[in-house]
C-alpha positions in Angstrom: 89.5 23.8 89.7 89.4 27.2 88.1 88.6 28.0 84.9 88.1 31.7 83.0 85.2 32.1 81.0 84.9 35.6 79.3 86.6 37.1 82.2 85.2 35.8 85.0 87.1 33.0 87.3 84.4 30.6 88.2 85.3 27.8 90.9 83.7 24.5 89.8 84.1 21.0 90.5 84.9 17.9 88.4 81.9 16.2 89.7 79.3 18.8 89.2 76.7 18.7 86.9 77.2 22.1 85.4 79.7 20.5 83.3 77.0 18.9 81.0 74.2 20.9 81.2 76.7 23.8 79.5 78.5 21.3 77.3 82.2 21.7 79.3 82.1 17.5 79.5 82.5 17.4 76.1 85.8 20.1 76.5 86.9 18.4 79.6 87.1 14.9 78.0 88.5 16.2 74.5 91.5 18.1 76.3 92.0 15.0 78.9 92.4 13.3 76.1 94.6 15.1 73.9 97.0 15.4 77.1 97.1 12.3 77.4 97.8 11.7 73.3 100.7 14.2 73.7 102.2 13.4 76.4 101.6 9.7 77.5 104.3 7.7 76.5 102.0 4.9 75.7 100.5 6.9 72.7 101.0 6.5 69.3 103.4 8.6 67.7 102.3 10.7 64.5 103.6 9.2 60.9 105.8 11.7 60.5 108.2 10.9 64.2 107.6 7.4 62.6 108.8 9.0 59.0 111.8 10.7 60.7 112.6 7.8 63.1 113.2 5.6 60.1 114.8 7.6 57.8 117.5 7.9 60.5 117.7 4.5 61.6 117.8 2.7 57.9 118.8 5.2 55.3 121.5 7.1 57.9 119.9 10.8 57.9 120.7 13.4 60.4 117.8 14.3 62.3 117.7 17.7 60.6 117.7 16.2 57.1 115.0 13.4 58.0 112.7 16.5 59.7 112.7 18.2 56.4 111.9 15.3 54.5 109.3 14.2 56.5 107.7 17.5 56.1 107.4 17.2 52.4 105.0 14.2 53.2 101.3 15.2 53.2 100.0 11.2 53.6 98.7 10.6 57.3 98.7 7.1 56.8 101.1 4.4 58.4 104.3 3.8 56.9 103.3 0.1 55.6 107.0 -2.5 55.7 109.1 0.5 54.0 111.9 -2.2 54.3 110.3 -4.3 51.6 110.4 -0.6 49.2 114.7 -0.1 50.3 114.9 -4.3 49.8 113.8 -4.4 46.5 116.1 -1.2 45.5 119.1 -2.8 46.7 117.8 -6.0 44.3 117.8 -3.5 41.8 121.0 -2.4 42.2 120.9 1.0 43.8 123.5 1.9 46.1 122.8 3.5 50.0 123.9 7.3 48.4 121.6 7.0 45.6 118.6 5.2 48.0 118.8 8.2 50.3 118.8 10.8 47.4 115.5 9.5 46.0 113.9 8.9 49.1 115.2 13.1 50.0 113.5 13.6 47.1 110.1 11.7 46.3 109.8 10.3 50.2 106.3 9.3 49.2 108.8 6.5 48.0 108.6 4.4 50.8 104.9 4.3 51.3 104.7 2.8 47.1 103.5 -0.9 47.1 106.2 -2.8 45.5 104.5 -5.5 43.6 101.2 -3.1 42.3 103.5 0.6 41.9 107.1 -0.1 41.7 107.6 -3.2 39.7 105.2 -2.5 37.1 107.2 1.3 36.5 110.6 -0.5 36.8 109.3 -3.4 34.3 108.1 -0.5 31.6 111.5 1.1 31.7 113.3 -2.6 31.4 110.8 -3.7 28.3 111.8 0.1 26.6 115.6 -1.3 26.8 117.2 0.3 29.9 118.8 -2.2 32.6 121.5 -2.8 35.2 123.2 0.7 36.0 121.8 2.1 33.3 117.8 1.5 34.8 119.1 2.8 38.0 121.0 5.8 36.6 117.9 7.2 35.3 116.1 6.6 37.9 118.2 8.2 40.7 118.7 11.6 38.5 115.1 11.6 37.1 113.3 10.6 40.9 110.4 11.8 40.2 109.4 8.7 37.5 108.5 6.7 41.1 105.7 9.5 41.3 104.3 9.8 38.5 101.4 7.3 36.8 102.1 4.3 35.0 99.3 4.9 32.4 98.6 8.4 32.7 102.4 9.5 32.3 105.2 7.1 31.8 104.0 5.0 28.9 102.1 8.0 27.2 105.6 10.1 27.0 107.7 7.2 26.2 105.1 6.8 23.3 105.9 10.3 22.6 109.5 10.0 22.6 108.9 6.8 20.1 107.4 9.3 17.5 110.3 11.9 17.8 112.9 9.9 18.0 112.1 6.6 15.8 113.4 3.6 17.8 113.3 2.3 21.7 117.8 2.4 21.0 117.2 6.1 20.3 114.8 7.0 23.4 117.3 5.0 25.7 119.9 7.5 24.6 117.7 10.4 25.3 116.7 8.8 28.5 120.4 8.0 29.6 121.4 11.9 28.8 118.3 13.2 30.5 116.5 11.4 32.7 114.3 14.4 33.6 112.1 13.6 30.3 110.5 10.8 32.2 109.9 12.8 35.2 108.5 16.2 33.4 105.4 16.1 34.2 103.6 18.4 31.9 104.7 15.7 28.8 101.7 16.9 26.4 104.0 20.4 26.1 106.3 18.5 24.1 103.3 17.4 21.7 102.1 20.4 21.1 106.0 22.5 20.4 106.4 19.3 18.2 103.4 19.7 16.4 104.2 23.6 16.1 107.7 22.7 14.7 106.4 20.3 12.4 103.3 23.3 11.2 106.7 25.6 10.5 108.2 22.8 8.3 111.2 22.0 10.6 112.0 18.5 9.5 111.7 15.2 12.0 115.4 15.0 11.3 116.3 18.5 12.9 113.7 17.8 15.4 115.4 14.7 16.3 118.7 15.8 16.7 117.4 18.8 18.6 115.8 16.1 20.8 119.4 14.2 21.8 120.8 17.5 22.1 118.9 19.7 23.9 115.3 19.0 25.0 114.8 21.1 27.4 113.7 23.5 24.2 110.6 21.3 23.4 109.8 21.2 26.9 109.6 25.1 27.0 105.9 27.1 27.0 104.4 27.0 23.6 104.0 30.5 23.3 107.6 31.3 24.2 108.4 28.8 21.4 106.1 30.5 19.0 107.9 33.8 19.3 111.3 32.4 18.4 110.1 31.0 16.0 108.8 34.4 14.7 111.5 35.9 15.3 113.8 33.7 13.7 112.0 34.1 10.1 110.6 38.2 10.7 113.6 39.9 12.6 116.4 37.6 12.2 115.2 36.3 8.6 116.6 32.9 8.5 114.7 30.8 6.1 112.5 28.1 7.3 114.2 25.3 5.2 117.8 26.8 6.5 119.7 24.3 8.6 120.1 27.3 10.9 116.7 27.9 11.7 115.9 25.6 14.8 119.5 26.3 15.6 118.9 29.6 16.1 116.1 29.1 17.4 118.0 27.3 20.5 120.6 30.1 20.4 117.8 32.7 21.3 116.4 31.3 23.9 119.8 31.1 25.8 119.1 35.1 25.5 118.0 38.1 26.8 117.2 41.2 25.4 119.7 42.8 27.3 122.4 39.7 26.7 121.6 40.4 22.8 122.0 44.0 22.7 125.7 44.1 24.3 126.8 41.9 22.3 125.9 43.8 19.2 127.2 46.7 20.8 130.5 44.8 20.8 130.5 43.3 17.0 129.1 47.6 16.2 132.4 48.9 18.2 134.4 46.6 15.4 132.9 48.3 12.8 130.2 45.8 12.2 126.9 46.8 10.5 123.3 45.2 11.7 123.5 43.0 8.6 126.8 42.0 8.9 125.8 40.7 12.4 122.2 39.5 10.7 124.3 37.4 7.8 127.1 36.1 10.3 124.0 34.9 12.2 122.4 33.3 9.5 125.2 31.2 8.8 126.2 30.6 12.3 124.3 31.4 15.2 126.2 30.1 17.9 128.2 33.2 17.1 125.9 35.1 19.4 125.9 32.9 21.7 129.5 33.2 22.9 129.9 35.2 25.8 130.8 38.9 25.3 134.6 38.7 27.0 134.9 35.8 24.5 133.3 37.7 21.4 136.0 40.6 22.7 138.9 38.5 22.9 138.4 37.2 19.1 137.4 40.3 17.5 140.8 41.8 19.4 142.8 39.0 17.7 141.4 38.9 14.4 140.8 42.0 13.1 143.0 44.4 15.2 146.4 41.8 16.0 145.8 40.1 12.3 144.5 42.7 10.1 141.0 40.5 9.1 138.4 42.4 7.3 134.8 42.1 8.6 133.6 40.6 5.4 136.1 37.6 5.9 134.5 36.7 9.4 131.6 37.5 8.1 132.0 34.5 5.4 133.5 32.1 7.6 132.2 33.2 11.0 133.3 29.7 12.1 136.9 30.9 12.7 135.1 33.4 16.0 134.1 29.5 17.3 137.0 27.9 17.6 138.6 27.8 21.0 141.3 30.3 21.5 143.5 28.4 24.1 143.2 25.2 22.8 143.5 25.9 18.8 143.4 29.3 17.5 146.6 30.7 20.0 148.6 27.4 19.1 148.5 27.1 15.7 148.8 30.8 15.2 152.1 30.3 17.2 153.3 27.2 15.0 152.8 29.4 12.1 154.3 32.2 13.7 158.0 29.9 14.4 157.8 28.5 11.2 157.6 32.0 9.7 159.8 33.0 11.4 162.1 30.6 10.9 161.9 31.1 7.3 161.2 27.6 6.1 159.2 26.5 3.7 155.2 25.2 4.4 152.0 24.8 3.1 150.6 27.6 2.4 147.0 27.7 3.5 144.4 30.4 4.4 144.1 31.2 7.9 140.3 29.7 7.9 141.5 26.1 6.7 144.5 26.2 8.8 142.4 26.6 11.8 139.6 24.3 10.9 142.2 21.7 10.0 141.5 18.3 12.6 144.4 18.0 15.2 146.3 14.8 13.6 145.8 16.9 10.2 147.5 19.4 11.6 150.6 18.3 13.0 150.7 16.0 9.3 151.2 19.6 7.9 153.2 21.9 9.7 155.2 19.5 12.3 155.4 15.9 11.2 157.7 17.3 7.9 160.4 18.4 10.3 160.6 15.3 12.5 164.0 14.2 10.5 165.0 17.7 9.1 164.9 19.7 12.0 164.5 17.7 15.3 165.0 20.5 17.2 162.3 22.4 15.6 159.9 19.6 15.7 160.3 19.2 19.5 159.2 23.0 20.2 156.3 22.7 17.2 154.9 19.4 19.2 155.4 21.0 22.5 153.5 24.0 21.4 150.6 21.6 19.7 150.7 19.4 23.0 149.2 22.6 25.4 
């Protein structure tokens, strides 16, 4: 046998007893064996061929897709009866797309003990209210609840949802709309941006509503929430007590600097003053948060087509809301025939016309000519109908 040892090819034999007076038995062995490991076809394969071999066998994965998977496993133990994890999901109702989702996701999955991990987590989420496809709707979108502690996370956030949102009905609701809440893992963030909201006198009724709407705000760094909150009452000034205030809160988060700026530019090339922009914002903020083609489009319309002043948006800045294929380009066009027409209608101002419900609507200016002027009435309702 030859071997190379710091450049010199010295010719030694298995038997020889230079082997262990230098140490090489202890090389020789621990390479015989790990030959014979990796390429015996006796040995016993790793956890992760065993990982990949099942997940292609059970749950239908390519190989690529099981290799990737498996990778995301860090565990070196045995996969212990993972049929008994897939067994009692299909009990539970979840179907072979939504098994192979979770398990793509959280593959730890299949190594959870069912009676001491799983049912316990699954029994929580039933005694909060959720079952059937509902329990297994939030579970497949929010996969991570398999993961994370029973005591440590699950119960201590749905104790926290409790608090903000006054009733188990209420946190099903949330839970059903975003499943992620369970899942988030840093759930004391919440605490703390609700406490904060609270400190700024935001009341648990706004803060409730904001929680079925649009969580994801309170889930946000604290200090990012801090400085909208800043800004809302020092550069935007928007009272505390205003109705806008978390609003626009919410509103400027969904911006940038950069987002905020063009979009002043654009209300500015209207003839638009910063407070003019400030008060429209004040009453409603989701003014600046339509996109700029859409802010151009209704500016365009309004007050270059129609002849609207800027202090009439300005007081109902609703009307720059409103859709403008769905109800503002219709009902401008029912007017429009009508007028034209020369018959007689309601008169209303623009604002209320446009802020009028649907069946309101019709009631006013295309029900009346149903019997008068069929004809009329057919091209109205058509025109209402796109």
């Amino acid at each position: 046998m030859l071997i190379r040892f710091r450049g010199k090819a010295v010719v030694v034999s298995t038997h020889s007893s230079i082997f262990h007076c230098n140490g090489f038995g202890d090389l020789l062995s621990s390479f015989n064996f790990r030959s014979q490991y990796l390429y015996s076809s006796t040995a016993t394969p790793a956890p992760t061929h065993v990982l990949v071999k099942y997940l292609v066998d059970s749950l239908g994965f390519s190989n690529e897709e099981a290799a990737s998977t498996s990778s995301k496993v860090t565990s070196r133990k045995n996969l212990k009866n993972p049929d008994l994890v897939i067994n009692f999901l299909k009990q539970t109702g979840f179907d072979n797309t939504q098994m192979k989702k979770m398990v793509s996701r959280v593959p730890k999955l299949l190594y959870h003990d069912v009676s001491k991990t799983l049912k316990p987590k699954f029994q929580c989420l039933m005694d909060l209210g959720l079952s059937g496809s509902d329990l297994v709707d939030v579970i497949a979108k929010g996969s991570q609840i398999v993961d994370r502690g029973l005591d440590t996370h699950l119960r201590p956030t749905i104790d926290l949802l409790r608090r903000i949102l006054g009733s188990d009905e209420n946190v099903v609701k949330a839970l059903k709309r975003f499943p992620w809440l369970l899942s988030f893992r840093a759930h004391h963030i919440m605490e703390t941006n609700l406490l904060l909201l609270k400190n700024y006198g935001v009341p648990d009724e706004r803060i409730k509503k904001l929680m079925l709407r649009n969580p994801s705000y309170i889930a946000q760094n604290p200090e990012r929430i801090k400085g909208f909150l800043h800004r809302m009452e020092n550069d935007f000034r928007v009272p505390r007590d205003s109705p806008s205030f978390i609003y626009g809160c919410q509103v400027l988060n969904s911006q940038n600097k950069s987002k905020l700026e063009k979009k002043f530019g654009i209300f500015k090339s209207f003839g638009w003053s910063d407070d003019d922009i400030l008060e429209m914002f004040r009453k409603l903020p989701f003014c600046i948060g339509l996109s700029e083609v859409r802010i151009q489009k209704a500016l365009n319309l309004f007050m270059k087509e129609l002849g609207l002043g800027t202090a009439y948006l300005v007081s109902h800045p609703a009307i720059l809301a409103f859709s403008m294929e769905k109800r503002v380009v219709p009902r401008m066009q029912v007017l429009k025939v009508l007028d034209d027409k020369k018959v007689e209608r309601r008169k209303l101002d623009l604002y209320y016309a446009l802020s009028l419900p649907d069946t309101k609507f019709v009631d006013y200016f295309v029900q009346p000519f149903k019997d008068q002027m069929p004809d009329l009435y057919e091209q109205l309702k058509k025109i209402v109908a796109t």
